[in-house]
C-alpha positions in Angstrom: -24.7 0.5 -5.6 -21.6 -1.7 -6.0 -21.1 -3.6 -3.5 -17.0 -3.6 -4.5 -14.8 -1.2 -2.7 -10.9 -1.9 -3.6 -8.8 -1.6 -0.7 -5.4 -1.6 -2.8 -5.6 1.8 -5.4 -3.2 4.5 -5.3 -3.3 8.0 -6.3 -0.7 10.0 -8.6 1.0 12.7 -6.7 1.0 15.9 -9.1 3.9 17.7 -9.2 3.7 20.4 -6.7 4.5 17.9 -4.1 7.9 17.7 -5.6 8.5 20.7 -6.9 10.0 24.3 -5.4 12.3 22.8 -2.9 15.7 24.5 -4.5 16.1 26.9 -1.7 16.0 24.2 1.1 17.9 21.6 -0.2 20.0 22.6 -3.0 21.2 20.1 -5.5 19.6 17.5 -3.5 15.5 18.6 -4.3 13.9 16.4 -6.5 13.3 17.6 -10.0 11.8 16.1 -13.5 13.2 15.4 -16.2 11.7 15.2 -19.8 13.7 12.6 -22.1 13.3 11.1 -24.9 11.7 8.0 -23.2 9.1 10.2 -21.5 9.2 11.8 -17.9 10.8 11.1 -15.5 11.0 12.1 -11.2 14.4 12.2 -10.2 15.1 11.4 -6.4 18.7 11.8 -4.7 20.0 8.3 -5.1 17.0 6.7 -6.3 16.4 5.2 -9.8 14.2 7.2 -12.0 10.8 7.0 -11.5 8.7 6.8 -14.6 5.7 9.0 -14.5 3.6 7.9 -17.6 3.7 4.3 -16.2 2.3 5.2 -13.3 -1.3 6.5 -14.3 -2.0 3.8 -17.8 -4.7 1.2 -16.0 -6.7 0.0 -18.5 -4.2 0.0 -21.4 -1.5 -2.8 -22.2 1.8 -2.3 -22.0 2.3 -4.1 -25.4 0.4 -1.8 -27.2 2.4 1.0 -29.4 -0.7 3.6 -28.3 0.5 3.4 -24.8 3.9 3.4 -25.1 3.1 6.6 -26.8 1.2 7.9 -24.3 3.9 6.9 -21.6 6.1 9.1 -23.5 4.2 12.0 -22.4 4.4 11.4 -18.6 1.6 13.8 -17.0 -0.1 14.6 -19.9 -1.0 10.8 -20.8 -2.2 9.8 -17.3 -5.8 8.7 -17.3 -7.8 11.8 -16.0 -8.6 10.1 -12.6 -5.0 10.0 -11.4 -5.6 14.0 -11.2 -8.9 15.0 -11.0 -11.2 13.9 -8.2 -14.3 14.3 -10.3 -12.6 11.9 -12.8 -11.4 9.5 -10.4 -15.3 8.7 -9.2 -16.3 8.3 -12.8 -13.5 6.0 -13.3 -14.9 4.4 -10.3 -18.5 4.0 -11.5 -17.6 2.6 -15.1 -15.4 -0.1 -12.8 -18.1 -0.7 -10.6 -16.5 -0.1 -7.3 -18.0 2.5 -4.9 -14.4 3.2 -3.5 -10.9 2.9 -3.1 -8.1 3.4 0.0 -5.4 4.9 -2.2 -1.8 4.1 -1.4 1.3 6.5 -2.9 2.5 6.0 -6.4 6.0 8.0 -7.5 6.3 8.4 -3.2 6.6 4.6 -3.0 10.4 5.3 -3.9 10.9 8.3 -1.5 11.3 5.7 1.8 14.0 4.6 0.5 16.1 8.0 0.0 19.0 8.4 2.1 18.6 12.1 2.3 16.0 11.7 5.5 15.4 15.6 5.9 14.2 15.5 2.2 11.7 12.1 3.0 10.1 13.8 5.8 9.6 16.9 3.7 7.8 15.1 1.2 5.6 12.6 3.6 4.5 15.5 5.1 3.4 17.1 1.3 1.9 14.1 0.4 -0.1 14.0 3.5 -1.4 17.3 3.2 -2.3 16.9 -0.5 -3.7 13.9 -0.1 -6.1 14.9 2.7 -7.1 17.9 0.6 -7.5 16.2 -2.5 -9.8 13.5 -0.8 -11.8 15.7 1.3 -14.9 16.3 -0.9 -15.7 12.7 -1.2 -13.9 11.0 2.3 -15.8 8.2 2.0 -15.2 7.0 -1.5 -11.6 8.4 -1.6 -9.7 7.2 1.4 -6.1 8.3 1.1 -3.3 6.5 3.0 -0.2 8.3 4.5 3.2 8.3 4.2 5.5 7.5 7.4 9.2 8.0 7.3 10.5 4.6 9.8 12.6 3.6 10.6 13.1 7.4 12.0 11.2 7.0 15.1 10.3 10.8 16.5 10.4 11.7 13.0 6.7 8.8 12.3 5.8 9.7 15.8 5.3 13.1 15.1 3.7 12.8 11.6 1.1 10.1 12.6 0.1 12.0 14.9 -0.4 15.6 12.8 -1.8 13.9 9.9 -4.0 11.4 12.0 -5.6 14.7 13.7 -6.4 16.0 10.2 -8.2 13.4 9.3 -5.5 10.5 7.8 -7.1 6.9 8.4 -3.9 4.7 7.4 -0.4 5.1 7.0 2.4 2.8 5.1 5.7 2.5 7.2 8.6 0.5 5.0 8.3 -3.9 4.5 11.6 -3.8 5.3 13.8 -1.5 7.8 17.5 -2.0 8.3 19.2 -5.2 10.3 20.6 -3.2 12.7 17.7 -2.0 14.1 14.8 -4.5 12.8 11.3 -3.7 14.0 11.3 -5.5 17.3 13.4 -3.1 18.4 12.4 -1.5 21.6 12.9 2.5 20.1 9.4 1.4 17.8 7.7 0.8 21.0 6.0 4.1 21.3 5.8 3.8 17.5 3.1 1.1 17.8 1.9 2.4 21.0 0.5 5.4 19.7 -0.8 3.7 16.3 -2.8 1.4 18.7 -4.5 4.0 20.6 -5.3 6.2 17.0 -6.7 2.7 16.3 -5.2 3.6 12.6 -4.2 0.4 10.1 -0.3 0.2 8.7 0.3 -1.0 5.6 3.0 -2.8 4.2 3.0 -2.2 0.8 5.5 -3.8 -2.3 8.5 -1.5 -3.3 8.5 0.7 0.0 11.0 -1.1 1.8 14.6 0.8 3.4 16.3 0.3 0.6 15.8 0.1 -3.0 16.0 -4.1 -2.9 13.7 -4.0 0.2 16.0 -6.2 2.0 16.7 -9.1 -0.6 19.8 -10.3 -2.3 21.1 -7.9 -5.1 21.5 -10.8 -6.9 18.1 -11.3 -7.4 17.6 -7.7 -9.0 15.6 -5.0 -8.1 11.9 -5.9 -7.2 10.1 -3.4 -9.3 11.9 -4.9 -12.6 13.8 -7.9 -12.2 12.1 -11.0 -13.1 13.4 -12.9 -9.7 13.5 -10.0 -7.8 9.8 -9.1 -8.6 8.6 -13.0 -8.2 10.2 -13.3 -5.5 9.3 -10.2 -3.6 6.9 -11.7 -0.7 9.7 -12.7 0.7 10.6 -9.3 2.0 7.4 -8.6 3.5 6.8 -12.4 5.4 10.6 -11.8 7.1 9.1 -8.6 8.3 6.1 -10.3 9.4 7.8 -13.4 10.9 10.2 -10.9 13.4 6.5 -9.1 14.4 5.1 -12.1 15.3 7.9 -14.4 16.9 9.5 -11.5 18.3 7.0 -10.5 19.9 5.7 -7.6 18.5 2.3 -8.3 17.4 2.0 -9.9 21.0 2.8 -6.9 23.5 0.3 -4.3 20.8 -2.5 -6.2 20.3 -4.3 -3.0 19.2 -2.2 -2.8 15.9 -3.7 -4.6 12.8 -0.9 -4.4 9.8 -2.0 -5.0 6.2 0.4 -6.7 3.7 -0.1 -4.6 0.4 0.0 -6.0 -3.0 2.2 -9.0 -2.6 -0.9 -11.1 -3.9 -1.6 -13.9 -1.4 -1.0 -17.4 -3.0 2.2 -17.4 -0.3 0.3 -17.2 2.8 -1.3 -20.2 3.6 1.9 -21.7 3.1 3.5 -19.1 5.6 1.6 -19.3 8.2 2.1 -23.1 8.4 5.1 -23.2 8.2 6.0 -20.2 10.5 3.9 -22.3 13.4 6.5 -25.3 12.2 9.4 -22.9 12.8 8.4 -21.7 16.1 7.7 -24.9 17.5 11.2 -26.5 16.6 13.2 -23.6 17.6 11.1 -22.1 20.7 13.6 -20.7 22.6 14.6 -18.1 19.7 10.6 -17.3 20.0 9.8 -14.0 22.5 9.1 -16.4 25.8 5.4 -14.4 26.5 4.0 -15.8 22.8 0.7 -17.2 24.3 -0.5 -18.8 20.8 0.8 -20.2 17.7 2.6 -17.5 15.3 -0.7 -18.4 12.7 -3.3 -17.1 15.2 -1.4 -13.8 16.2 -1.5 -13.3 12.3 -5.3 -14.3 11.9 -5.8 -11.2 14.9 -3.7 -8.7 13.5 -2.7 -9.0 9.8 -4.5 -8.2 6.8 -3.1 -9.5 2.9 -5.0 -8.1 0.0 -4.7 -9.5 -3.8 -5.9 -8.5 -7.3 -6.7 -11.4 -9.5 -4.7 -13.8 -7.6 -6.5 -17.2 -7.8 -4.5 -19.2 -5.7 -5.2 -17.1 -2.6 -8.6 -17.8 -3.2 -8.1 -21.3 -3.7 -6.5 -21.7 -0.2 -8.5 -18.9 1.8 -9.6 -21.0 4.3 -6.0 -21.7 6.0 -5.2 -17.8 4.9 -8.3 -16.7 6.7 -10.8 -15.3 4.4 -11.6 -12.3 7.6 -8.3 -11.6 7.1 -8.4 -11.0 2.4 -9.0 -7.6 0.9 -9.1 -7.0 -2.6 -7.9 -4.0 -4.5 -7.8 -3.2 -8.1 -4.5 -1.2 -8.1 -5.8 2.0 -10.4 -4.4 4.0 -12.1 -0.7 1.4 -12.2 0.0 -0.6 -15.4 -0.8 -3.9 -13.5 -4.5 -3.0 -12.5 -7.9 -4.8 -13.8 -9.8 -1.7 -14.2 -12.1 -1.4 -15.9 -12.4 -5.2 -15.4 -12.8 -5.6 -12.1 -16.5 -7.3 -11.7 -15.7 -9.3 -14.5 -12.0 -10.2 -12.9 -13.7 -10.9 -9.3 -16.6 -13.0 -11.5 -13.9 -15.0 -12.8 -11.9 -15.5 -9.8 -14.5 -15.8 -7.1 -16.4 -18.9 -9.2 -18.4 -21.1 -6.7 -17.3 -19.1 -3.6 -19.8 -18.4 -1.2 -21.7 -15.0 -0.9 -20.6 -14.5 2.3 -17.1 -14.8 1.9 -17.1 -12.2 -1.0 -18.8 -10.1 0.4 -16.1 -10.5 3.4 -12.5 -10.4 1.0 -14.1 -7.6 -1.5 -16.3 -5.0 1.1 -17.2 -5.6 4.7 -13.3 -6.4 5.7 -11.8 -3.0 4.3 -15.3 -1.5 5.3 -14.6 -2.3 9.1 -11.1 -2.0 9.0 -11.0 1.8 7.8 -13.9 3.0 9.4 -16.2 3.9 6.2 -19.7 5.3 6.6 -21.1 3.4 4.1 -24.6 5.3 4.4 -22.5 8.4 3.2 -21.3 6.8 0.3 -24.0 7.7 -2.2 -23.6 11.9 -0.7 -20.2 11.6 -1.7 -20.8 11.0 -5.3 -23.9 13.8 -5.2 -20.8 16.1 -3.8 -18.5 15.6 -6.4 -20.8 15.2 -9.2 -22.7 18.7 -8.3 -19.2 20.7 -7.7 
């Protein structure tokens, strides 16, 4: 068996999540919209999500064939973004033996104004996504949706869809200034994540808003060159004001993951956060009892895909603290080429640490019976 498992794919909601939601909310439900540039998910507010773009791993965006294909949204998705079967096939010619899978078109529903509408459809995608992953739970490890920065609103999902069996959630990288995640009405927030001893992710393009906190000037993150190279600096402000304000301190329990910003950055950051804190202590929560690089090696996890540099400087990044994911079924992923990717990247690192950054961290972090691993596949394979 592979001794891969990707701790950064994502799954393609089908349309039933958003779909039949007239009667509630009026002109404000979600619909689709076929075009002659393919099709398209229309959100109140948001821009339009493109649905053929979001399930093409393995073919190049430069290619005519997959523009073509992009053209005809759901019917041109590979057949693992919709068919559990598929998606462990798709796994054994990439030679992973699983994947925790973050949302895809639902990435852009935290940042819809209409909040009645988002907790509507976290709540779908949890229940789908539990469903759909249920045959094969150790191979398939879906990841929830949370609508922060509405406190009762998270409370009471984490703890419905943690019940039913949900091992992670994703809360925003960014949540408005006015109320910034060090503020006291999270408390019970993190409380309660720390005693279900579930992991929050982080992940790019979820933020509060559609910029995820950073200047308009830069343009929006999922397709502005600036905005895009540029996006890790959402998520380090977010992990900065855990850490110095004191956050990360008073929950030790909670262990946050930073999703798909790659991980070149965080060496970097961590230095120069420690830098930060010592010349401006008195801006620092008064109770920090270690440097701002230590809370971070304790509770905060970064994956990366192919990102080179991360591994270059994984020793001040922590290599207990790297996960790598392959991002199936999104444009940007290495499948099918992920051995041959992690081959290339991984040169001259020590067996140890691989085994650390590509299985045993995200083995031990979600809680995967890997001695069931093997019945999960005779499930699905035999259904």
């Amino acid at each position: 068996m592979a001794r891969y498992y990707s701790c950064d794919s994502h799954v393609l909601e089908p349309r039933t999540i958003f779909e039949g939601l007239e009667d509630r909310f009026g002109s404000r439900a979600p619909y689709f919209e076929h075009t002659p540039k393919g099709e398209y998910l229309r959100l109140p507010g948001a821009p339009p999500v493109n649905i053929g773009r979001l399930g093409i791993s393995g073919a190049r965006l430069d290619d005519p064939a997959t523009q073509e294909r992009m053209l005809s949204g759901y019917a041109g998705v590979n057949p693992g973004c919709l068919d559990a079967t598929a998606r462990l096939a798709d796994q054994d010619r990439d030679g992973i033996a699983g994947e925790v899978m973050y949302p895809s078109a639902n990435m852009w529903t935290y940042a819809v104004p209409e909040r009645d509408l988002v907790h509507e459809l976290f709540r779908r995608h949890n229940d789908w996504a539990i469903d759909w992953t249920s045959d094969a739970p150790e191979r398939l490890v879906a990841v929830g949706c949370l609508p922060l920065p509405d406190v009762d609103e998270a409370c009471a999902e984490l703890e419905r869809a943690s019940a039913k069996g949900m091992r992670g959630f994703a809360i925003p990288v960014t949540v408005p200034d006015n109320k910034p995640y060090s503020h006291p009405d999270y408390d019970r927030f993190w409380a309660m994540a720390s005693d279900l001893g579930v992991p929050l992710t982080m992940h790019c393009f979820t933020g509060h808003d559609w910029q995820m906190g950073l200047p308009s000037t830069w343009g929006l993150p999922t397709v502005a060159i600036t905005g895009y190279t540029l996006a890790h600096a959402a998520v380090s402000s977010t992990v900065a004001t855990l850490i110095t304000d004191g956050v990360a301190h008073r929950f030790p329990g909670v262990q946050w993951i930073i999703g798909e910003f790659e991980t070149g950055w965080v060496a970097h950051f961590k230095q120069r956060l420690d830098h930060a804190t010592y010349r401006a202590r008195d801006l620092a929560f008064p109770g920090l009892d270690r440097e701002p690089s230590e809370y971070f090696d304790r509770q905060f996890s970064v994956t990366f895909e192919d990102d080179i540099q991360g591994i270059v400087t994984r020793d001040w990044i922590g290599v207990d603290n790297m996960m790598w994911g392959n991002d199936y079924p999104h444009h940007d992923s290495i499948f099918p080429n992920s051995v041959r990717v992690l081959g290339e990247i991984m040169h001259g690192v020590p067996e140890e640490e691989i085994i650390k950054m590509t299985w045993s961290n995200v083995i031990d972090l979600y809680g995967i019976d890997v001695t069931k691993l093997q019945a999960d596949d005779e499930v699905l394979t035999l259904s």
